[in-house]
C-alpha positions as CSV (number, residue, x, y, z in Angstrom):
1,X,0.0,0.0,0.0
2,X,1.2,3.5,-0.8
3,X,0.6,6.5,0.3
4,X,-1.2,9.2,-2.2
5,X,-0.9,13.3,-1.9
6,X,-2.5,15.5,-4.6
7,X,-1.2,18.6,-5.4
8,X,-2.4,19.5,-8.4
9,X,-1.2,18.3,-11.6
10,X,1.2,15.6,-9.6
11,X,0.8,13.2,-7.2
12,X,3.4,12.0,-4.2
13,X,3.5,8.5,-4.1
14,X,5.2,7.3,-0.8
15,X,6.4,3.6,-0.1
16,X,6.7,1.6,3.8
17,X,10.5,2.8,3.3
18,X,9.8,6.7,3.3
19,X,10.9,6.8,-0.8
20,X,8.4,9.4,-2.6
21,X,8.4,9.5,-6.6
22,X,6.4,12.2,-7.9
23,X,3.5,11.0,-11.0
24,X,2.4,14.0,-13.2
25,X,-0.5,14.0,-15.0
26,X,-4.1,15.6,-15.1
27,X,-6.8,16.1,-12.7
28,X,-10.3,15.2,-14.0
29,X,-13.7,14.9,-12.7
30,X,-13.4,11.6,-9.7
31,X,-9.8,11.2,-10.8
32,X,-6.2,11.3,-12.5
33,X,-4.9,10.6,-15.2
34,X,-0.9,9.6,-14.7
35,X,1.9,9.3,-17.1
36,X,3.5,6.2,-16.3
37,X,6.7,7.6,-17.8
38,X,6.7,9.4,-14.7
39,X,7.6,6.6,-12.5
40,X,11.8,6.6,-12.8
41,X,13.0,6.4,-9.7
42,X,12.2,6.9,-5.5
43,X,13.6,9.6,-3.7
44,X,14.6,10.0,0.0
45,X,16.8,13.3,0.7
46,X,19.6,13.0,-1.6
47,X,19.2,9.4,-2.4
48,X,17.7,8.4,-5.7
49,X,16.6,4.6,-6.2
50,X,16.5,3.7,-9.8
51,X,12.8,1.7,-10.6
52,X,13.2,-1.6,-13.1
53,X,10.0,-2.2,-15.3
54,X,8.8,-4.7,-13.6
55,X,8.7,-2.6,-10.7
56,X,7.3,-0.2,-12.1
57,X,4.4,-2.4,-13.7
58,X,4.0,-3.1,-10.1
59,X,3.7,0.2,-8.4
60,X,0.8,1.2,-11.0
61,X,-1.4,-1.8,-10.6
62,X,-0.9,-1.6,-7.1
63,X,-1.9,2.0,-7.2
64,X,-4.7,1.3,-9.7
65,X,-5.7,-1.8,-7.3
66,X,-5.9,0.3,-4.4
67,X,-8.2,3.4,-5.5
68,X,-10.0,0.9,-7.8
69,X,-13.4,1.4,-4.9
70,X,-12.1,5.0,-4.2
71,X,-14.2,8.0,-5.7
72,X,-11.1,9.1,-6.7
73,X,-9.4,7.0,-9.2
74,X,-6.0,6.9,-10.2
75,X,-5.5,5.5,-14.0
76,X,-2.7,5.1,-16.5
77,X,-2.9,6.7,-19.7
78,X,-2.6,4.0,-21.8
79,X,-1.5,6.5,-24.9
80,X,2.1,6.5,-23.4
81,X,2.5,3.0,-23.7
82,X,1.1,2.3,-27.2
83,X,3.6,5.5,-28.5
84,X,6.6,3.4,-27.4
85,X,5.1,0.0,-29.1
């Protein structure tokens, strides 16, 4: 489970070891949009944790699992992944 803080046009994502990556995207109406390309690495004070893909693949269908009942849903946009295909 992470933890989620809006601001905006970003979200903090925070893991169980204090590491925060940042996901931008858009707001909507009961939601955001994120750019998975976004998710790079975690960062604690000056340390800087490189994320693998399969990691990453983790992290958003964890996210997406977890505000799947949520009025406020976090998504994917699946545009970014069909560009790089």
């Amino acid at each position: 489970m992470y933890t989620l803080t809006g601001r905006g046009d970003y979200i903090i994502v925070g893991n169980k070891e204090g590491m925060e990556l940042i996901l931008t995207g858009n707001l909507t109406k009961g939601g955001f949009i994120a750019n998975p390309d976004a998710i790079q690495s975690w960062h604690k004070n000056t340390e800087i944790t490189p994320i693998s893909q399969l990691e990453k693949e983790q992290i958003m269908t964890a996210i997406m699992q977890q505000t799947i009942h949520s009025p406020f849903k976090i998504l994917f946009d699946e545009t970014f992944f069909h560009e790089k295909s």
